[in-house]
Every structure is written in C-alpha cells, then in structure tokens.
C-alpha positions as CSV (number, residue, x, y, z in Angstrom):
1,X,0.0,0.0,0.0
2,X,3.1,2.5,1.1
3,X,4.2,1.4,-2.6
4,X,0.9,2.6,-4.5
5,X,1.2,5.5,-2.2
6,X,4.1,6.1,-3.8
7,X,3.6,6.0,-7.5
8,X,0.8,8.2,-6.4
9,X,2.5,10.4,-5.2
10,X,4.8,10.7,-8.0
11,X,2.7,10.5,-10.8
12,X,0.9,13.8,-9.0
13,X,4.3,15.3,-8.5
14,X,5.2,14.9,-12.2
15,X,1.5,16.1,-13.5
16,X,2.2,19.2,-11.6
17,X,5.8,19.8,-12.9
18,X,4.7,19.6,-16.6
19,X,2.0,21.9,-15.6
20,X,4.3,24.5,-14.0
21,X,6.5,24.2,-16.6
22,X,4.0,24.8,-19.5
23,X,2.7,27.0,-17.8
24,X,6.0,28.9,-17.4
25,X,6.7,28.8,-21.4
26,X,3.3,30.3,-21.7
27,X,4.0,32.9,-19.7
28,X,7.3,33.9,-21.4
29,X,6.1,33.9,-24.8
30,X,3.0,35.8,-23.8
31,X,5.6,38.5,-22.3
32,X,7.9,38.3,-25.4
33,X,5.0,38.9,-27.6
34,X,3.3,41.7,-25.8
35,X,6.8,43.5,-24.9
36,X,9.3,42.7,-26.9
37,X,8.6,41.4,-30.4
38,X,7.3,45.2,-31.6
39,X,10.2,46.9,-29.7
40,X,12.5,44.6,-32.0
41,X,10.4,45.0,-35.4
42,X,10.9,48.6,-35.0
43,X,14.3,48.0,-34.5
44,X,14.3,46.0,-37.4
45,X,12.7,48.9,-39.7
46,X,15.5,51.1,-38.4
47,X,18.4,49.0,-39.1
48,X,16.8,48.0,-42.9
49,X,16.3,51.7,-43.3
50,X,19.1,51.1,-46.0
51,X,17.2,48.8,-48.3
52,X,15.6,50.6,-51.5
53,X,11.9,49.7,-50.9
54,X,12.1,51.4,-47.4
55,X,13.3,54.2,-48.3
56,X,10.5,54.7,-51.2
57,X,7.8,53.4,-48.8
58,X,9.1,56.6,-46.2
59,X,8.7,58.7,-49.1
60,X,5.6,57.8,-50.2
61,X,4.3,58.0,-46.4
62,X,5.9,61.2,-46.3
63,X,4.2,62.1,-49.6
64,X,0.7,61.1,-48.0
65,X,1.3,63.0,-44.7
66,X,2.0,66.2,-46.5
67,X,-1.2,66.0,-49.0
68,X,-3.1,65.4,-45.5
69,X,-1.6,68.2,-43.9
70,X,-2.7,70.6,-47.2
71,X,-5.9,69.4,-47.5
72,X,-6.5,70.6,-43.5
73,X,-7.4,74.4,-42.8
74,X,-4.4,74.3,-40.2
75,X,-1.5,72.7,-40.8
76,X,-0.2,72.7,-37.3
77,X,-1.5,73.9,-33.6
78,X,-1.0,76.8,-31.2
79,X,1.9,75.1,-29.6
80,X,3.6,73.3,-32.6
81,X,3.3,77.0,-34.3
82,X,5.1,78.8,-31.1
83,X,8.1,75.8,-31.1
84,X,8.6,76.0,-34.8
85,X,8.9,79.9,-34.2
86,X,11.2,80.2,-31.8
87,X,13.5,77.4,-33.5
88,X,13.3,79.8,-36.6
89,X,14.2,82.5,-34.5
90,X,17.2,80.9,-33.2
91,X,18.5,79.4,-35.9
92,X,18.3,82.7,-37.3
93,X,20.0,84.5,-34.8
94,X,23.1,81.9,-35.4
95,X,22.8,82.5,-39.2
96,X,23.1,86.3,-38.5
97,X,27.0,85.4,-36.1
98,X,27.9,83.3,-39.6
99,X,27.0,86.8,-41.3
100,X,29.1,88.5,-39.1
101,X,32.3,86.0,-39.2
C-alpha cells in the first residue's frame, strides 16, 4: 500500500511539474510577444532603413502625410506654431553670427 502511495504520489508530482513548466513557457512567450517582439520590429525597420523599398515606402508615407496636412485648414496647432517659431528665430539669430564671421 506504502508502494501505491508512492507512485501516487509521484505520478501527482510529475503532473504538476509539466503543468508549472507549460505554464512557465506560456508565460514567457506571452511576455515576449506583448513586450518585446514590436520593440524589435521597430528595430528591425531602423536598421533596414538602407534597403531601396524602405526608403521609397518613407517617401511615399511622407508624400501622403503632407497631402493630408494641405488638405486641412491648419497645418499645425498653437503650440507646434510657437516651437517651430522660436527654433526659426534661433536658428536665425546663429545665421546672423555666420553673417558677421
């Protein structure tokens, strides 16, 4: 009886070791998909950002973005307009040292 007790026992014990350990690989996947497999495709885009047909897909996107941006009343709003003014201003201001070099 101590015997069948036993096997029991150990069948039980190995049941719930294959279940922690799918369980486990389930988990990590899960996490590698959610977190880390679109961190690395974006990677990935950067690092091909060589290769011909990326560079005319980025244009055409590019292309798209702008006819969208036309075809609005206002291009940009009241805080993109007051950043994009004071970088003119200040890239002006280091034209005018050039100017005076």
């Amino acid at each position: 009886m101590n015997h069948d007790n036993n096997k029991a026992n150990l069948k039980r014990f190995f049941i719930k070791l294959a279940a922690v350990t799918f369980s486990i690989i389930v988990i990590i996947n899960i996490t590698y998909n959610l977190i880390f497999a679109e961190k690395f495709e974006t990677i990935e885009k950067l690092l091909s950002f060589g290769n011909k047909e990326n560079i005319e897909l980025m244009k055409d996107k590019a292309r798209s973005e702008i006819k969208k941006g036309l075809a609005k009343d206002k291009i940009f709003n009241e805080e993109d307009k007051i950043l994009l003014y004071e970088f003119y201003l200040k890239v002006k201001n280091e034209f005018k040292e050039i100017e005076k070099n």
